[in-house]
C-alpha positions in Angstrom: -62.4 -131.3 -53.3 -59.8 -133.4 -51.5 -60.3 -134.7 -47.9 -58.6 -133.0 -44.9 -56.6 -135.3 -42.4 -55.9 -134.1 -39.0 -53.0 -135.4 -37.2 -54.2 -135.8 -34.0 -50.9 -137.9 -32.1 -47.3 -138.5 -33.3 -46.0 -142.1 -32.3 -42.7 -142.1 -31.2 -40.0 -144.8 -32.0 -37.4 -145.3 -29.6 -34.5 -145.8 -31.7 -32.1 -147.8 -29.4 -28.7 -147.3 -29.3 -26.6 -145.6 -31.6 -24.6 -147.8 -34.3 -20.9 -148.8 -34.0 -19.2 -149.0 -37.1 -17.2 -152.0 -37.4 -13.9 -152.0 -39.9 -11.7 -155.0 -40.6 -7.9 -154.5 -41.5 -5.1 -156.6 -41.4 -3.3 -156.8 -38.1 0.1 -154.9 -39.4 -1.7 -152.1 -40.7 -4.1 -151.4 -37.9 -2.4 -148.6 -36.2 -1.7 -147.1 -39.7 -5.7 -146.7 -39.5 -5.5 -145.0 -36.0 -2.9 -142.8 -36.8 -4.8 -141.9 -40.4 -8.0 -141.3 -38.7 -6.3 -139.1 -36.2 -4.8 -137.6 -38.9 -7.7 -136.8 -41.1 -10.6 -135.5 -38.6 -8.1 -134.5 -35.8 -6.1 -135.5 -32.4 -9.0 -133.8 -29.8 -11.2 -135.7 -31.7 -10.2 -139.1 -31.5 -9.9 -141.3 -28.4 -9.7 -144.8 -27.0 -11.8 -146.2 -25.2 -10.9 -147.1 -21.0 -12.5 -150.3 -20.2 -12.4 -150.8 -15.8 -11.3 -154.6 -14.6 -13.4 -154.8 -11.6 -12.9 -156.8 -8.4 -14.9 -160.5 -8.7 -16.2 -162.5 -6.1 -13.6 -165.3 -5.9 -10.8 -162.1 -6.1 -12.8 -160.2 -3.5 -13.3 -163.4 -0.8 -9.3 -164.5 -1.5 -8.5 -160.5 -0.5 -10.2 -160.7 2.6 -8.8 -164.3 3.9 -5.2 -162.1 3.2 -6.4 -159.0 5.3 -8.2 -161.7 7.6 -5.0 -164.1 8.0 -7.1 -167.0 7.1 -4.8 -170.0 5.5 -5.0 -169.8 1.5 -6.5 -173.9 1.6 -9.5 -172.9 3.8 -10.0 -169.8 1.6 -10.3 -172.2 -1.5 -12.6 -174.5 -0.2 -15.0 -171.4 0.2 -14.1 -170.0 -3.5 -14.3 -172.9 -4.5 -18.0 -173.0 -4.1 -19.1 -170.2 -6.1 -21.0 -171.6 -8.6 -19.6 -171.6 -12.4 -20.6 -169.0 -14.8 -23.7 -169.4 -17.1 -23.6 -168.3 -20.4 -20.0 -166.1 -19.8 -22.0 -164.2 -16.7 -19.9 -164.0 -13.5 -21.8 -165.0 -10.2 -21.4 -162.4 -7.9 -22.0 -162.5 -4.6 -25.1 -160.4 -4.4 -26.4 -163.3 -7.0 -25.5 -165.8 -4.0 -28.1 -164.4 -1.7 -30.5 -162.9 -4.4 -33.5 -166.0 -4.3 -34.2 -164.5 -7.9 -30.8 -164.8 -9.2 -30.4 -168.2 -11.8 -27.2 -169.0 -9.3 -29.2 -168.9 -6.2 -30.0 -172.7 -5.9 -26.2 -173.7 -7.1 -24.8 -171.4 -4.2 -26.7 -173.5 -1.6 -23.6 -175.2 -0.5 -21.7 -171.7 -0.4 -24.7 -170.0 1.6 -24.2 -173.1 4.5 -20.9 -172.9 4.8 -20.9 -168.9 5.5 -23.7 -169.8 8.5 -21.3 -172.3 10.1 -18.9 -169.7 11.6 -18.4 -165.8 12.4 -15.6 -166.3 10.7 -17.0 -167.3 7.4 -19.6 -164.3 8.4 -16.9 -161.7 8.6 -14.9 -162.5 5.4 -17.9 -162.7 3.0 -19.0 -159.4 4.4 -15.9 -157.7 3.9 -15.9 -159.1 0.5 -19.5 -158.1 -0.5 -18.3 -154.1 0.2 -15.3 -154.8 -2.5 -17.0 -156.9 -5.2 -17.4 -155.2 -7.8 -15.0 -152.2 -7.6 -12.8 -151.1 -9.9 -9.5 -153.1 -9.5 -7.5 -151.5 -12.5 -8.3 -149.0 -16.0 -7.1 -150.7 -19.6 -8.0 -149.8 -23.2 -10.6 -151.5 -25.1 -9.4 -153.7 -27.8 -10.1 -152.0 -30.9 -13.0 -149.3 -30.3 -12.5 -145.9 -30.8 -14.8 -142.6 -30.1 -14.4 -140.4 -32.8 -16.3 -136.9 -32.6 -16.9 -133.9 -35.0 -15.7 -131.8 -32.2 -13.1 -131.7 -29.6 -13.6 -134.7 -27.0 -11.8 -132.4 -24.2 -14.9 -130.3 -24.4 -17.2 -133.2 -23.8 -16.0 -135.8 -21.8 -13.4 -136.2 -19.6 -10.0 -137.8 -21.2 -6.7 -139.0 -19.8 -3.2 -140.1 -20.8 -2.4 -143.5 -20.7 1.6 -143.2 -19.6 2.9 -146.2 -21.0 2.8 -144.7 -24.2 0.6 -141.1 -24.7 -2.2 -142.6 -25.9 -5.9 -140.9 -25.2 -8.2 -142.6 -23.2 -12.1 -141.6 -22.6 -12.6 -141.6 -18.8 -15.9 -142.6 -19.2 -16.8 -146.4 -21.2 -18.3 -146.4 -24.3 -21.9 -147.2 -23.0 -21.7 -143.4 -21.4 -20.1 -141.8 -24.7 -22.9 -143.6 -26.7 -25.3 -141.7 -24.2 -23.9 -138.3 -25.1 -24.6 -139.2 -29.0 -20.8 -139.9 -30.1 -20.2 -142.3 -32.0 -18.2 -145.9 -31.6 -15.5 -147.0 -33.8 -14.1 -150.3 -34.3 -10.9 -150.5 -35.7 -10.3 -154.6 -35.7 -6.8 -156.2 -36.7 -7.9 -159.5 -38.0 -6.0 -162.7 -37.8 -8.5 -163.6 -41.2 -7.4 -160.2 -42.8 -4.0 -161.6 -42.9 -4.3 -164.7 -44.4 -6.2 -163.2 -47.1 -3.6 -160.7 -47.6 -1.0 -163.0 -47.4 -2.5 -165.7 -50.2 -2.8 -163.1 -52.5 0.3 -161.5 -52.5 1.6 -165.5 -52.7 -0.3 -166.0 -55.3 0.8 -162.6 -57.4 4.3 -163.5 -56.3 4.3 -167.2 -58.3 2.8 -165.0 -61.5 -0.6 -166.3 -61.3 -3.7 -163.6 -61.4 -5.5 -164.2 -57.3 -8.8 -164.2 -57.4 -11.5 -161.4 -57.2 -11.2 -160.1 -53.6 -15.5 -159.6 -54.1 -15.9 -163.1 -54.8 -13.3 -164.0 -51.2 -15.7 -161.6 -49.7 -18.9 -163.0 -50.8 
């Protein structure tokens, strides 16, 4: 007789995040793909993605030397202080005054200039309660939510006025949350040059070469 196994725990796997799918065209053709898309699986179901510009530190402190009156030149020297970004990350100013923040030792020079006056006190405060807010709402570059059922029914959506265009409300991080799924829908400077070289080369009566083989 065979042997009996009892299963006596399941392992779980966390799977991470759900995949974006990422889709090179050429740039000319690229809203031929959105409106296709739209077309095919339906205009509830497909949105843009609304991406937030928020409010950085150098933005936030030069706000509060305008609502302060303080003279543009002083405001610079203090902005001018905030240390430079490592690897593309923004200091902010909660990083300033964090001692476990990379920028912390960098934003010594920042931290004593605040401590030599009220006034230094006052502006960086009001600037800490507005760093970080969102400034202003624009659409991401080329991703696109695209669901098997209506996205008005899911997530909140608006209208982008400029020109009617569907916008989640929420970023793509929160949609990928919910399950939906990201699309990226690229218009590719690359794309074109390829295009273009083979319809140069078909044009001067010459076979181009196997698009696999450009690929590869």
């Amino acid at each position: 007789m065979g042997t009996t196994r009892t299963i006596t725990s399941i392992e779980t796997v966390d799977p991470g995040s759900n995949p974006d799918v990422d889709s090179d065209f050429a740039k000319a053709i690229r809203d031929d793909v959105l409106r296709h898309v739209t077309e095919e699986y339906g205009k509830r179901n497909i949105a843009n993605i609304i991406t937030f510009d928020t409010i950085a530190a150098k933005s936030a402190i030069r706000s509060m030397g305008t609502i302060y009156h303080v003279p543009q030149p002083t405001v610079n020297k203090l902005v001018s202080l905030i240390p430079a970004p490592i690897d593309n990350i923004q200091c902010t100013l909660e990083d300033i005054y964090d001692p476990d923040s990379d920028f912390f030792e960098a934003a010594a020079e920042f931290r004593t200039m605040v401590a030599s006056g009220q006034e230094w006190k006052t502006l960086v405060e009001g600037a800490r309660h507005i760093a970080g807010r969102v400034r202003s709402t624009g659409m991401h570059a080329c991703g696109v939510i695209m669901s098997s059922q209506p996205l008005d029914e899911v997530i909140p959506l608006q209208v982008r006025q400029r020109d009617r265009r569907v916008m989640t409300q929420w970023t793509y991080h929160d949609c990928e949350d919910l399950g939906l799924i990201k699309m990226d829908f690229l218009g590719l400077d690359t794309v074109d040059i390829i295009q273009n070289t083979v319809e140069n080369i078909m044009r001067g009566g010459k076979t181009p070469p196997n698009m696999i083989d450009i690929i590869h």
